[in-house]
N, CA, C and O atoms as CSV, one atom per row, in Angstrom:
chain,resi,resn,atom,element,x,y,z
A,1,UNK,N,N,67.258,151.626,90.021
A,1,UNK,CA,C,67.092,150.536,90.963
A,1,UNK,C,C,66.389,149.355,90.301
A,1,UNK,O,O,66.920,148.265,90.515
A,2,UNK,N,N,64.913,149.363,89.270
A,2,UNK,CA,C,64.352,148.509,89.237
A,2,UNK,C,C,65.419,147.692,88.077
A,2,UNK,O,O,65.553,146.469,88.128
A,3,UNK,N,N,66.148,148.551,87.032
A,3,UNK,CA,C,67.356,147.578,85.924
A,3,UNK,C,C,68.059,147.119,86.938
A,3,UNK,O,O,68.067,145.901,86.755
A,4,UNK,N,N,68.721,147.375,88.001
A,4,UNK,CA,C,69.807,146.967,88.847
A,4,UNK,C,C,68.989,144.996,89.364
A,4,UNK,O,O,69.518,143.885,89.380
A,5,UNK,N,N,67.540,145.478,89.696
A,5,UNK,CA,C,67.267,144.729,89.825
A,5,UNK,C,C,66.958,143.312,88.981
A,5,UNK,O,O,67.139,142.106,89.150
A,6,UNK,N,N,66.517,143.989,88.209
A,6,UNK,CA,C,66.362,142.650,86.970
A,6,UNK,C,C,67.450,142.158,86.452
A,6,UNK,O,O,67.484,140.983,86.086
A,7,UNK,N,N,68.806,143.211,86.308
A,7,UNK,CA,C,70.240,143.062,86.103
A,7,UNK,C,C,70.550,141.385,86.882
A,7,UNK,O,O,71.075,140.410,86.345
A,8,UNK,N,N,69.938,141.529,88.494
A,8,UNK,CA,C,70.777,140.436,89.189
A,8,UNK,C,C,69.814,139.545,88.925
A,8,UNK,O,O,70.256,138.398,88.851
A,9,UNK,N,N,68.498,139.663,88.731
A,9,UNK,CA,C,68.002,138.204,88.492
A,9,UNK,C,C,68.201,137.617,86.992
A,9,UNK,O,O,67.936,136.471,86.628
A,10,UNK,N,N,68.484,138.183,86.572
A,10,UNK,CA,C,69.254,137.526,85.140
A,10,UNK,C,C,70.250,136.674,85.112
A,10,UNK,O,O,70.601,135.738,84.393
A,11,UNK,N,N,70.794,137.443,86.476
A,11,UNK,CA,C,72.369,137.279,86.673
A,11,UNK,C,C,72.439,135.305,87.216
A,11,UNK,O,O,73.124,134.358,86.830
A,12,UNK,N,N,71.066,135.506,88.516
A,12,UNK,CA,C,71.240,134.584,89.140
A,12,UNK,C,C,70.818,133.807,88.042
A,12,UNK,O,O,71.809,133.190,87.651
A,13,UNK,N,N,69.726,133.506,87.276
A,13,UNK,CA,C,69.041,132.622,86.145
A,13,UNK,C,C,69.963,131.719,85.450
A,13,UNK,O,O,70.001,130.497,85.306
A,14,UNK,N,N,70.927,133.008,84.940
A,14,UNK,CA,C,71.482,132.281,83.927
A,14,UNK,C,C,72.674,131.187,84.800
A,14,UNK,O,O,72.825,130.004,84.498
A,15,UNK,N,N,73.529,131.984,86.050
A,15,UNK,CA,C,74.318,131.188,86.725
A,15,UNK,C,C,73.942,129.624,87.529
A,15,UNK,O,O,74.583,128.598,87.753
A,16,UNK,N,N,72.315,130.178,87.847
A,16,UNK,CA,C,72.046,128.616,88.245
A,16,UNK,C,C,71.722,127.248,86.454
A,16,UNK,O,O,71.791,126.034,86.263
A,17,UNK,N,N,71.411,128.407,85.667
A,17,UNK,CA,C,71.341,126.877,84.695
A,17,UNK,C,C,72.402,126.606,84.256
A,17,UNK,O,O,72.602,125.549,83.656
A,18,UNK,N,N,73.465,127.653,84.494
A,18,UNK,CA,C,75.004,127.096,84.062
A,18,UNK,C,C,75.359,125.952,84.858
A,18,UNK,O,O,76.006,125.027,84.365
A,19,UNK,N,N,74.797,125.951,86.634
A,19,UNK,CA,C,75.610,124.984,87.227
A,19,UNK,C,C,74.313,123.659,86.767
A,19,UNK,O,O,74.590,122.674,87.451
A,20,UNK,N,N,73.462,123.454,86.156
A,20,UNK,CA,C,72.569,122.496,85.798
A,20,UNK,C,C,73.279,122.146,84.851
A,20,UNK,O,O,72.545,121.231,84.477
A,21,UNK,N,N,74.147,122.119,84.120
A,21,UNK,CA,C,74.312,122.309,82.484
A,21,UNK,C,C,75.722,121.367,83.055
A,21,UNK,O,O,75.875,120.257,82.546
A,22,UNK,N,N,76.376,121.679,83.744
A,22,UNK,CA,C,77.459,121.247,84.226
A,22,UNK,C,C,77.188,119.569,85.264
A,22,UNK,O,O,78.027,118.683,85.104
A,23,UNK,N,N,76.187,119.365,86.090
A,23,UNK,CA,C,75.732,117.914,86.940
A,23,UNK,C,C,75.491,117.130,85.808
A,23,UNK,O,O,75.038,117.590,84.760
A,24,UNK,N,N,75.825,115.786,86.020
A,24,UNK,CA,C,75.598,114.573,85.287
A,24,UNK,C,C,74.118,114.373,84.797
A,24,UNK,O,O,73.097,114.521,85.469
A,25,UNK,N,N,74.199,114.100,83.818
A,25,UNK,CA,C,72.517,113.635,83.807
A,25,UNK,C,C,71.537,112.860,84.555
A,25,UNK,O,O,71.577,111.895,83.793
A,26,UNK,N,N,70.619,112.482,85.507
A,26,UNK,CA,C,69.886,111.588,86.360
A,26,UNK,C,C,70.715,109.672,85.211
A,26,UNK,O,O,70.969,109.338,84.054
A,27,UNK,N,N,70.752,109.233,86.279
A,27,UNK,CA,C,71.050,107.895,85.756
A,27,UNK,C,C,70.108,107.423,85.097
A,27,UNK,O,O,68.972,107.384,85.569
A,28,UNK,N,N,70.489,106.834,83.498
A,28,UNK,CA,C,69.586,106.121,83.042
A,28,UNK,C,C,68.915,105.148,83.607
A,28,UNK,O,O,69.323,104.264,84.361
A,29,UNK,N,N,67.445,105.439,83.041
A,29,UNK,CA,C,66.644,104.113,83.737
A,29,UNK,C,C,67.392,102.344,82.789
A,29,UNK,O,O,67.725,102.620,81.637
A,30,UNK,N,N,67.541,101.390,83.013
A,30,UNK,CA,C,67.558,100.621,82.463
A,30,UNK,C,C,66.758,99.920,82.490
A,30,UNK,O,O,65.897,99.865,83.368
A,31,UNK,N,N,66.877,99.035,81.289
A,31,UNK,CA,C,65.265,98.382,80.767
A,31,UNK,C,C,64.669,97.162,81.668
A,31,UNK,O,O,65.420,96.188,81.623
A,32,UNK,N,N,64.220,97.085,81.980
A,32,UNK,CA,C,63.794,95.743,82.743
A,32,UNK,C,C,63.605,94.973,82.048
A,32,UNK,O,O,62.856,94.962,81.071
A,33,UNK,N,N,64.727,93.673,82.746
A,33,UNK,CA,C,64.414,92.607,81.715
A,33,UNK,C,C,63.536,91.247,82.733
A,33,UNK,O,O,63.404,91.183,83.956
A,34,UNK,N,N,63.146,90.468,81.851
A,34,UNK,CA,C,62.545,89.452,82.574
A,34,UNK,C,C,63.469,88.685,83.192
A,34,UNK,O,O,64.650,88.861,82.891
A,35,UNK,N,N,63.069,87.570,84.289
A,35,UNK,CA,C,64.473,86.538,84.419
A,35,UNK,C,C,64.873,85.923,83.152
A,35,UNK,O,O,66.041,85.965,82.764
A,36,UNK,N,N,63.784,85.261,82.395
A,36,UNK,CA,C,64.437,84.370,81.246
A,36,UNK,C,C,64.823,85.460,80.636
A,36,UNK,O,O,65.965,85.185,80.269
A,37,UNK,N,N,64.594,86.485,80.311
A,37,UNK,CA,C,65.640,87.289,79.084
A,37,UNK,C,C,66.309,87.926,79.671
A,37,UNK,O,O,66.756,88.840,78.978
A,38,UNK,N,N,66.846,87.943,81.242
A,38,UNK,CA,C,68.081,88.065,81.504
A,38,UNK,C,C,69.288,86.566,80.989
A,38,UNK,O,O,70.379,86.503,80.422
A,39,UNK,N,N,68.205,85.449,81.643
A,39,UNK,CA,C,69.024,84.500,81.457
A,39,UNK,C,C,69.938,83.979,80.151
A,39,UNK,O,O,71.017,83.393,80.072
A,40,UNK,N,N,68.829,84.556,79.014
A,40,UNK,CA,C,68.848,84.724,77.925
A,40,UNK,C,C,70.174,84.714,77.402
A,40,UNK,O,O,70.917,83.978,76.753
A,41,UNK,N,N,70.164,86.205,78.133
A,41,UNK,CA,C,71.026,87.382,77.290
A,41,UNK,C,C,72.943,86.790,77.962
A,41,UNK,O,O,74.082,86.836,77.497
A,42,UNK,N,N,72.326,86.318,79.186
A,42,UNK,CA,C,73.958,85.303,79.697
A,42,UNK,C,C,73.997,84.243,79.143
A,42,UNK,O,O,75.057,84.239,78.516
A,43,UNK,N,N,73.470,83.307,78.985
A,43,UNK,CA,C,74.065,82.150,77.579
A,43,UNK,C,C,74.138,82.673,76.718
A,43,UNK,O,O,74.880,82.102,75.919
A,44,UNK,N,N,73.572,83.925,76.224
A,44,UNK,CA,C,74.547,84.267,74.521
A,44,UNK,C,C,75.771,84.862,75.156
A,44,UNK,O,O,76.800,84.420,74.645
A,45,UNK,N,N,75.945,85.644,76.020
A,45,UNK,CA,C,77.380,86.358,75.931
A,45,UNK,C,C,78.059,85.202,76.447
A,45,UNK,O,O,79.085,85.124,75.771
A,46,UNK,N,N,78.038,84.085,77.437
A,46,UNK,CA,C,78.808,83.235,77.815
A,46,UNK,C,C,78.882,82.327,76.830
A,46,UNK,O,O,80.078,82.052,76.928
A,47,UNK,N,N,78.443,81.596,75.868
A,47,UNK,CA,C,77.782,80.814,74.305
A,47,UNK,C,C,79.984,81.630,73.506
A,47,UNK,O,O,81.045,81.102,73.176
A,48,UNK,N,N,79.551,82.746,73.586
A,48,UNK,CA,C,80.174,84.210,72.644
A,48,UNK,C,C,81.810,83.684,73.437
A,48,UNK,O,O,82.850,83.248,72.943
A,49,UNK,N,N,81.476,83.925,74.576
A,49,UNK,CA,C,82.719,84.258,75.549
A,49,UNK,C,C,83.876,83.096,75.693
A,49,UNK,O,O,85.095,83.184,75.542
A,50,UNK,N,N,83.205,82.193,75.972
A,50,UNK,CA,C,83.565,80.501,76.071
A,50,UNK,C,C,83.256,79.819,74.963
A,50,UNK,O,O,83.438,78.625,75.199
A,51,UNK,N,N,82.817,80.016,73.694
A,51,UNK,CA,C,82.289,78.808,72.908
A,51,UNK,C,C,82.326,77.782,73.496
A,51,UNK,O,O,83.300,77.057,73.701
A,52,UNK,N,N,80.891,77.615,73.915
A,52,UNK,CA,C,80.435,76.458,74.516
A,52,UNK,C,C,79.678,75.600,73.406
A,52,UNK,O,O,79.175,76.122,72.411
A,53,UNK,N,N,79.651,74.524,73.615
A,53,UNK,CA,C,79.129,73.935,72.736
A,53,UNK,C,C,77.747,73.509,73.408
A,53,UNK,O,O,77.376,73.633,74.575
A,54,UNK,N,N,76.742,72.663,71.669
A,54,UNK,CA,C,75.453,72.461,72.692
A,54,UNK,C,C,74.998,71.808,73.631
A,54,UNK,O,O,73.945,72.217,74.120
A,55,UNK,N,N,75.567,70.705,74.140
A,55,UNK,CA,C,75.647,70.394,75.493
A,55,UNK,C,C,75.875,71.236,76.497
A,55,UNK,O,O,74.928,71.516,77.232
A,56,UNK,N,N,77.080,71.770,76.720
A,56,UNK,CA,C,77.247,73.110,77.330
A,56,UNK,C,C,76.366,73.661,77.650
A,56,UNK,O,O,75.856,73.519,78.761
A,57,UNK,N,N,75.918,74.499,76.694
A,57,UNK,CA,C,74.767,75.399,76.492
A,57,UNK,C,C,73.824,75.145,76.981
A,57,UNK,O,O,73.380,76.129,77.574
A,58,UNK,N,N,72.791,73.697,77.131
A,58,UNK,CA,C,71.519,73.124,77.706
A,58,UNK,C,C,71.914,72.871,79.007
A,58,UNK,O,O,71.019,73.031,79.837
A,59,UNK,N,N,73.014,72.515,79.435
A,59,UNK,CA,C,73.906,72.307,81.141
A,59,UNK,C,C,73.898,73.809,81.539
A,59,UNK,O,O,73.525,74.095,82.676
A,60,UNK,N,N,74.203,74.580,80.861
A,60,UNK,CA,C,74.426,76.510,81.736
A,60,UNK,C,C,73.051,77.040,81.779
A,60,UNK,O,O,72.607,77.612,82.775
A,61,UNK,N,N,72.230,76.808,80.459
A,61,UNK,CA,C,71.350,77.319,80.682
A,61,UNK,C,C,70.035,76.496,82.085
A,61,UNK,O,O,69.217,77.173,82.707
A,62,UNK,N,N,70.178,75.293,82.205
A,62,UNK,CA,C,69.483,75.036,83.027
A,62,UNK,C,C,70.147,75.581,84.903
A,62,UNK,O,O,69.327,75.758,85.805
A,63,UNK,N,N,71.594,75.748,85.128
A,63,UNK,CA,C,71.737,76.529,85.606
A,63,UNK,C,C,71.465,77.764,86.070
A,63,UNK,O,O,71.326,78.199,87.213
A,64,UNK,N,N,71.401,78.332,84.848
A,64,UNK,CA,C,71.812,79.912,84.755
A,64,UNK,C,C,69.704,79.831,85.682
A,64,UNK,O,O,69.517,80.454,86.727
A,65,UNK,N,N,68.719,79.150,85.134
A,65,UNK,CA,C,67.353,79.158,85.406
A,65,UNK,C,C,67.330,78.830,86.745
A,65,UNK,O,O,66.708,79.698,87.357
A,66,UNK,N,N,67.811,77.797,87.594
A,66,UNK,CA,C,67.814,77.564,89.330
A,66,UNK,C,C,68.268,78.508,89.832
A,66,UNK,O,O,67.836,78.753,90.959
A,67,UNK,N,N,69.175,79.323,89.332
A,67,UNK,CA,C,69.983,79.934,90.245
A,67,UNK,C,C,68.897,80.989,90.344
A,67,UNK,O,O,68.472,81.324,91.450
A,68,UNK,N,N,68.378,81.590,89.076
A,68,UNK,CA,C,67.694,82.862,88.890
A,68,UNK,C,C,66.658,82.371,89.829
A,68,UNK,O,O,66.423,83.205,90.703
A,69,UNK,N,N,65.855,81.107,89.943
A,69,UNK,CA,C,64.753,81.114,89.983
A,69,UNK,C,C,65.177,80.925,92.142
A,69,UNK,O,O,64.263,81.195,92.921
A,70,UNK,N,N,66.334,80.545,92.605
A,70,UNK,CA,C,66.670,80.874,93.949
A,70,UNK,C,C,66.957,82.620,94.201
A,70,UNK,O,O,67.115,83.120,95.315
A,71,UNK,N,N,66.976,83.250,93.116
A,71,UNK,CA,C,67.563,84.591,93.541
A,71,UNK,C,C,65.965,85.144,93.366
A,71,UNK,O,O,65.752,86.165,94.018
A,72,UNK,N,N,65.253,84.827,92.886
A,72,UNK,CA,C,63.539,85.494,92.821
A,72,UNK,C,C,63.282,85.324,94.155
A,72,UNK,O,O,63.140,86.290,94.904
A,73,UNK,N,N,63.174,83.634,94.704
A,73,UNK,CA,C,62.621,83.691,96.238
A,73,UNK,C,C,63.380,84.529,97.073
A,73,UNK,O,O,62.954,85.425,97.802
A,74,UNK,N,N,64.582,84.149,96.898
A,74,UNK,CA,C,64.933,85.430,98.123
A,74,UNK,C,C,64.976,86.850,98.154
A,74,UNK,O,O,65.096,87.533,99.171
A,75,UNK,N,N,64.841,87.379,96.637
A,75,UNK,CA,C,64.430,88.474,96.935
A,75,UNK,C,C,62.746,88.598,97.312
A,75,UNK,O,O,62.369,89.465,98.101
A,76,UNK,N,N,61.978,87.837,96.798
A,76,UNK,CA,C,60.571,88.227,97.687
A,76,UNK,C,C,60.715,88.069,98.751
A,76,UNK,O,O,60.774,89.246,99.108
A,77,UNK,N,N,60.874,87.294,99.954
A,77,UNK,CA,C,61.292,86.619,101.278
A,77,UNK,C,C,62.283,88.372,101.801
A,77,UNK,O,O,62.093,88.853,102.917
A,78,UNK,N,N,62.953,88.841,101.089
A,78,UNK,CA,C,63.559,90.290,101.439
A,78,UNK,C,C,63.269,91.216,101.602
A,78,UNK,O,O,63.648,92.020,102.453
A,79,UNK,N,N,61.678,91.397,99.912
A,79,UNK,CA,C,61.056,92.307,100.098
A,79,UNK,C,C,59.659,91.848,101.643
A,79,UNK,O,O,59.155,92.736,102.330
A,80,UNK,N,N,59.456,90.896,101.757
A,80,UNK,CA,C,58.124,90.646,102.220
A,80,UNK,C,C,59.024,91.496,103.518
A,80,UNK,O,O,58.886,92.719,103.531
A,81,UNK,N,N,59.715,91.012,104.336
A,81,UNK,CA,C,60.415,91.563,105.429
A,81,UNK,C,C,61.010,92.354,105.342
A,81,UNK,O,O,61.833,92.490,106.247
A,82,UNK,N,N,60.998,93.701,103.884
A,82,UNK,CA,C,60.943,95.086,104.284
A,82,UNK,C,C,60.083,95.302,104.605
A,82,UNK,O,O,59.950,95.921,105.661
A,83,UNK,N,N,58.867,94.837,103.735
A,83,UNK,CA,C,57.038,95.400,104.112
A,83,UNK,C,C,56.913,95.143,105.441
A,83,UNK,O,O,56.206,95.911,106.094
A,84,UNK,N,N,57.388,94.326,105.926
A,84,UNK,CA,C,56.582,94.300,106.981
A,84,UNK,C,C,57.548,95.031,108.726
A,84,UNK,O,O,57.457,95.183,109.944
A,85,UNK,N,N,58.189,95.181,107.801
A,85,UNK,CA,C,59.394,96.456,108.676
A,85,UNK,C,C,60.294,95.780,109.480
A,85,UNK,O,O,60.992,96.482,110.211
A,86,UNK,N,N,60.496,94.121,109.530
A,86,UNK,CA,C,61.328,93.704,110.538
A,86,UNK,C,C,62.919,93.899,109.986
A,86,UNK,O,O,63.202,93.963,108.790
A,87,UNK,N,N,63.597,93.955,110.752
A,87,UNK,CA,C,64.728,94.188,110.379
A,87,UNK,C,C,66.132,92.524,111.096
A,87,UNK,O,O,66.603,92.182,112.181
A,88,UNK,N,N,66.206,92.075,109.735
A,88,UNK,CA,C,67.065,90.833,110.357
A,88,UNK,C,C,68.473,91.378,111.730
A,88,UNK,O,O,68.950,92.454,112.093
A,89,UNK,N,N,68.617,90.315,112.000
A,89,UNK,CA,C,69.398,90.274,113.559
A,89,UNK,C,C,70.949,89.715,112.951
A,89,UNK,O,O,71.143,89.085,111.911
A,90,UNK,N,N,72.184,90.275,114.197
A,90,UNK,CA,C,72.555,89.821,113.299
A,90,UNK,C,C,73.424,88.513,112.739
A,90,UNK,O,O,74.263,88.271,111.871
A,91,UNK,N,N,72.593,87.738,113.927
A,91,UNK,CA,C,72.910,85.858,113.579
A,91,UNK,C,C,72.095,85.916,112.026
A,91,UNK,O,O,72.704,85.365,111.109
A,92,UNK,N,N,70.773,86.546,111.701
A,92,UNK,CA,C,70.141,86.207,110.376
A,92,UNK,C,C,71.487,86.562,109.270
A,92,UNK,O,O,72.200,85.868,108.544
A,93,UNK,N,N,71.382,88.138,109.608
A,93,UNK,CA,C,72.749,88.333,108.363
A,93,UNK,C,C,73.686,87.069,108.270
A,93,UNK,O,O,73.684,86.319,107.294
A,94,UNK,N,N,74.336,86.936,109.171
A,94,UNK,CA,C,75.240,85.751,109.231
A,94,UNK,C,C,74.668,84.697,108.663
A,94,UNK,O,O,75.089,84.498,107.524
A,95,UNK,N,N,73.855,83.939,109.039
A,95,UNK,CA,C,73.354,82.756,108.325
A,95,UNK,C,C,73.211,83.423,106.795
A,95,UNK,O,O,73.773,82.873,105.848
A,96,UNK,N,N,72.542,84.458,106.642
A,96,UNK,CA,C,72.161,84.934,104.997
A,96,UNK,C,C,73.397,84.991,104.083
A,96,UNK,O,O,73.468,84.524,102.947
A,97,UNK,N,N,74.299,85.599,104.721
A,97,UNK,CA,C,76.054,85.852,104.463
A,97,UNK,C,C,76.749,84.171,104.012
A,97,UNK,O,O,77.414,83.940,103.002
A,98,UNK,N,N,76.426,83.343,104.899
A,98,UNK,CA,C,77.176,81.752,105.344
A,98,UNK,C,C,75.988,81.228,103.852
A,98,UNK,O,O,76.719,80.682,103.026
A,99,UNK,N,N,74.905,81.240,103.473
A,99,UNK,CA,C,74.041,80.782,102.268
A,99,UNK,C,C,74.809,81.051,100.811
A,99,UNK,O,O,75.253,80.474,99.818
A,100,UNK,N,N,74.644,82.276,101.390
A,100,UNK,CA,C,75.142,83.210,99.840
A,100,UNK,C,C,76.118,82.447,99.764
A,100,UNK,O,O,75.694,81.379,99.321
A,101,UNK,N,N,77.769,82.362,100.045
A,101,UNK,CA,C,78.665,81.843,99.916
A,101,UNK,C,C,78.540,80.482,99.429
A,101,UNK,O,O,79.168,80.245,98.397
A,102,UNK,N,N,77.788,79.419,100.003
A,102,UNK,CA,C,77.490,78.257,100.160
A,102,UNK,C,C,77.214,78.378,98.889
A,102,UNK,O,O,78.036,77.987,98.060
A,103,UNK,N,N,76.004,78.943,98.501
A,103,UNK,CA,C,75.475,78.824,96.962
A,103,UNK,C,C,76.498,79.604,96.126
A,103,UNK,O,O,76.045,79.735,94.989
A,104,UNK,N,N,77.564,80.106,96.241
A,104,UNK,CA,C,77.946,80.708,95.093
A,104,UNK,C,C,79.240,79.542,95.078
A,104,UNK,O,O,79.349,78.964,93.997
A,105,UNK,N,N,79.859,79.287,95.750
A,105,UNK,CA,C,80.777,77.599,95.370
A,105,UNK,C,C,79.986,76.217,95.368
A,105,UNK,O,O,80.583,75.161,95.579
A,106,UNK,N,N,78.316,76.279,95.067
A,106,UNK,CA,C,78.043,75.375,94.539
A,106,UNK,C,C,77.965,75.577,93.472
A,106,UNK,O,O,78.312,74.630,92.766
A,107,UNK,N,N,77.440,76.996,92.653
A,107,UNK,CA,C,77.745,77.522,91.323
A,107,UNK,C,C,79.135,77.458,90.814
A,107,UNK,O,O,79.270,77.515,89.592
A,108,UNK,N,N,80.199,77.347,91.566
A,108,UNK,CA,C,81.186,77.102,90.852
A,108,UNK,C,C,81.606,75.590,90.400
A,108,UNK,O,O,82.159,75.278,89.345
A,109,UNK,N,N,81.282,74.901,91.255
A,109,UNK,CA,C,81.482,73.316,91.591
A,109,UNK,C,C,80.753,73.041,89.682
A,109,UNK,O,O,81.296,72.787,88.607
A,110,UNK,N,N,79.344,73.265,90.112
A,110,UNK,CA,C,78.540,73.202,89.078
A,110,UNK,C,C,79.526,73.368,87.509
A,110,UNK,O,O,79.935,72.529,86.706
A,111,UNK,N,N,79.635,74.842,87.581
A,111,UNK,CA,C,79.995,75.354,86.204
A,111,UNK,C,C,81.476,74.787,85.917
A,111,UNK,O,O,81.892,74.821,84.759
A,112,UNK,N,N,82.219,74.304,86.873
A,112,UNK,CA,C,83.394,73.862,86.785
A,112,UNK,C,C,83.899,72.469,85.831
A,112,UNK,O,O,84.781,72.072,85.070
A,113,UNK,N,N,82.066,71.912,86.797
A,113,UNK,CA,C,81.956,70.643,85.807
A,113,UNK,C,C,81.626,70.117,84.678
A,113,UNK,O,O,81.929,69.005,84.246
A,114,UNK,N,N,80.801,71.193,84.048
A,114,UNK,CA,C,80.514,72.028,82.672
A,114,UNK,C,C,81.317,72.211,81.784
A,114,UNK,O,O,81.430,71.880,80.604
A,115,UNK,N,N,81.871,72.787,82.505
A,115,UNK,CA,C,82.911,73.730,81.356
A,115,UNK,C,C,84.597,73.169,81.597
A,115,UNK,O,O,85.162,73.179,82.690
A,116,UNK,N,N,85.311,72.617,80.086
A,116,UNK,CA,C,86.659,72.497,80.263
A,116,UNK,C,C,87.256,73.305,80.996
A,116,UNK,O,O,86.715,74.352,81.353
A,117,UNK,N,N,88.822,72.872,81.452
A,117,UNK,CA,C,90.422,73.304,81.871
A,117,UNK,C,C,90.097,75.099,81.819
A,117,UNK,O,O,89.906,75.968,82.669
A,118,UNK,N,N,90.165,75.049,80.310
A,118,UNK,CA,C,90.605,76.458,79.631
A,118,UNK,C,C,89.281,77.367,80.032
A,118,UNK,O,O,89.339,78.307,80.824
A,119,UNK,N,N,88.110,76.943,79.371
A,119,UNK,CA,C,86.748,77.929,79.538
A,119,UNK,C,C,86.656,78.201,80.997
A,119,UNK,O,O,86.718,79.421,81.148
A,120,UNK,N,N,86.564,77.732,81.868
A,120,UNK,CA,C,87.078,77.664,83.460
A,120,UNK,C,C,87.306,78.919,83.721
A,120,UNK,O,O,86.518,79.784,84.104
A,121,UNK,N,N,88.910,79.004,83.396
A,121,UNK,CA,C,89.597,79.670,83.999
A,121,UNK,C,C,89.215,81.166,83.326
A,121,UNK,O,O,89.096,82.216,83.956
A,122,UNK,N,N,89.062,80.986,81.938
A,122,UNK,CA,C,88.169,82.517,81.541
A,122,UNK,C,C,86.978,83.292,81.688
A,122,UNK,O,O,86.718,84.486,81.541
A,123,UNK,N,N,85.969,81.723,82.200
A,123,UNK,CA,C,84.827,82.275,83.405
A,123,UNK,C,C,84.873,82.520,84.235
A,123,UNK,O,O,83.835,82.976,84.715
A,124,UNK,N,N,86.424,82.408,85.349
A,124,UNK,CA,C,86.685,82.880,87.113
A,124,UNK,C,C,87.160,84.221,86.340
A,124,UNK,O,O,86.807,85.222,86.964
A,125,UNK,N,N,87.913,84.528,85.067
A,125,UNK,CA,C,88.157,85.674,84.888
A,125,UNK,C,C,87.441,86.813,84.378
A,125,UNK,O,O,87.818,87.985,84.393
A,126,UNK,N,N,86.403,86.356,83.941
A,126,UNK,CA,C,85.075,87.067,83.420
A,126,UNK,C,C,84.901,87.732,85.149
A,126,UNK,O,O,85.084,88.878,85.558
A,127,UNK,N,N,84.422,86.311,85.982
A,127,UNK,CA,C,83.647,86.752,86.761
A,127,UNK,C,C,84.529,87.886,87.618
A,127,UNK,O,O,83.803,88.468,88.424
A,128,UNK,N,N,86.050,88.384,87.640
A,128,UNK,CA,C,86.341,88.583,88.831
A,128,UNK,C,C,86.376,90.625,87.658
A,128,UNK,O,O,86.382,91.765,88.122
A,129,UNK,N,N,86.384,90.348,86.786
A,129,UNK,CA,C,86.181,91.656,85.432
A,129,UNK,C,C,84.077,92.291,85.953
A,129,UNK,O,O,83.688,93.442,85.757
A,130,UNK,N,N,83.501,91.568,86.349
A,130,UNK,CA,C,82.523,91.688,86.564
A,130,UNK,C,C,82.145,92.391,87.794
A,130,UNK,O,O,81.414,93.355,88.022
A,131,UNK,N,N,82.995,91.478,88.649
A,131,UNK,CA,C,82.784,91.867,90.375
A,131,UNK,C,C,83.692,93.442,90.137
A,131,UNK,O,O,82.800,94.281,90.262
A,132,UNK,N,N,84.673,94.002,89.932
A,132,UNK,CA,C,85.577,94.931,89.925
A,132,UNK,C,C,84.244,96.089,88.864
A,132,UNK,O,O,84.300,97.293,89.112
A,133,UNK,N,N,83.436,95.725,88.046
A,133,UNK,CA,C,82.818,96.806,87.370
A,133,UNK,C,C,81.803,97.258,88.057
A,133,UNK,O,O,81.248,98.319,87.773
A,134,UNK,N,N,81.404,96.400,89.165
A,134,UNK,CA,C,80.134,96.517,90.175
A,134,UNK,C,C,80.779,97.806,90.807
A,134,UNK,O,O,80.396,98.975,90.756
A,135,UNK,N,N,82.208,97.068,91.605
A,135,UNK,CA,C,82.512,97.620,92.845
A,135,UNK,C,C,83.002,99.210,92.384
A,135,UNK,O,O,83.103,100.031,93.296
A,136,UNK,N,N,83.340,99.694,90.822
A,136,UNK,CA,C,83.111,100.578,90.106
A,136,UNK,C,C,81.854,101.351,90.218
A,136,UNK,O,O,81.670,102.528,90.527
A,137,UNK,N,N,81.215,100.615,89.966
A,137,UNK,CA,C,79.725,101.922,89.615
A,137,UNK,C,C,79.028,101.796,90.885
A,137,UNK,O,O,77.856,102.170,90.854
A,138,UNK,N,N,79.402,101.424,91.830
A,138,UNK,CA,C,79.059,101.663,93.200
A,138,UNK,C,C,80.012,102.640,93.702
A,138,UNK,O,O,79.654,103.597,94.390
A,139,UNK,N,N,80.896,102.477,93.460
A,139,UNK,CA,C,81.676,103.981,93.394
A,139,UNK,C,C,81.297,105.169,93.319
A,139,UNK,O,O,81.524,106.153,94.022
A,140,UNK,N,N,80.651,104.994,92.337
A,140,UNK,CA,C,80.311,106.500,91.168
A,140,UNK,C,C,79.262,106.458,91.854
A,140,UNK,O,O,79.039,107.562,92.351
A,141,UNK,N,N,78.226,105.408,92.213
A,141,UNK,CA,C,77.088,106.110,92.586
A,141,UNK,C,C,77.019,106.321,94.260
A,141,UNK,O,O,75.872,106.276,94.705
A,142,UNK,N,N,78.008,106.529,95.170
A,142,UNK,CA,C,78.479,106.676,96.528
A,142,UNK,C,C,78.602,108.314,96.264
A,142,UNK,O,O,78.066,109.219,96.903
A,143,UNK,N,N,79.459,108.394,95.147
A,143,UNK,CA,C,80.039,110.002,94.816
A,143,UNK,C,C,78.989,110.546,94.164
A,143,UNK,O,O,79.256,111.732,93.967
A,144,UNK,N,N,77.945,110.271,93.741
A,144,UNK,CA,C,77.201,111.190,93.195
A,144,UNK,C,C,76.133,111.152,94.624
A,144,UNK,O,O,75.772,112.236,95.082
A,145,UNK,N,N,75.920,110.568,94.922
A,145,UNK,CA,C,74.595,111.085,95.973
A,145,UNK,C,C,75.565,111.484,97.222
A,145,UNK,O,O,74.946,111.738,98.255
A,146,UNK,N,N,76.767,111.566,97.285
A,146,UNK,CA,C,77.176,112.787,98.461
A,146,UNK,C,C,77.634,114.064,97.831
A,146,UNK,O,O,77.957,115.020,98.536
């Protein structure tokens, strides 16, 4: 009886680290970057992507800095009103929804006027390669936490 017994807890041991051995690894942490060395790191790959020249370059990058520095306030203004537990209504969503939009075809208006004919049209195509890799790993991470 007592081998029978140790028999199955062996049994179970080894079968539960088999199914450990088999789950994905916890998602890497990624590095935190600052805003400017996010911003950074998008005028070199857009610099790379578009050869922009240095005009260009001092026009995106002062961009690429408003925009970041509008996406800081509203995420504090997001977090402050998790802390404090209210939960927007949903005329707020709507207005928040009707902003977002607003500001993301003034970012285009902007970068449109920036950037030639050709670089243009390979930055709406960057961006739409971008939006599709999101809506990807939101995928994956829907399927891993069910």
């Amino acid at each position: 009886m007592k081998k029978l017994f140790i028999a199955a807890l062996l049994f179970v041991g080894v079968a539960s680290f088999a199914q450990d051995m088999d789950q994905k690894p916890a998602r890497e942490q990624r590095e935190r970057l600052t805003p400017e060395q996010r911003n950074e790191k998008q005028l070199k790959k857009l610099t790379s992507e578009l050869n922009l020249d240095a005009n260009q370059q001092t026009q995106v990058k002062q961009l690429l800095a408003d925009r970041s520095a509008k996406a800081e306030k509203l995420r504090e203004a997001r977090q402050a009103s998790k802390e404090s537990g209210t939960k927007p209504t949903a005329a707020e969503r709507e207005a928040f929804k009707k902003d977002m939009l607003a500001e993301r075809d003034a970012n285009d208006a902007k970068m449109k006027s920036i950037l030639n004919a050709d670089q243009y049209t390979k930055w709406k195509k960057l961006q739409e390669e971008n939006k599709d890799k999101a809506r990807e790993k939101m995928r994956e991470y829907k399927n891993e936490s069910n």
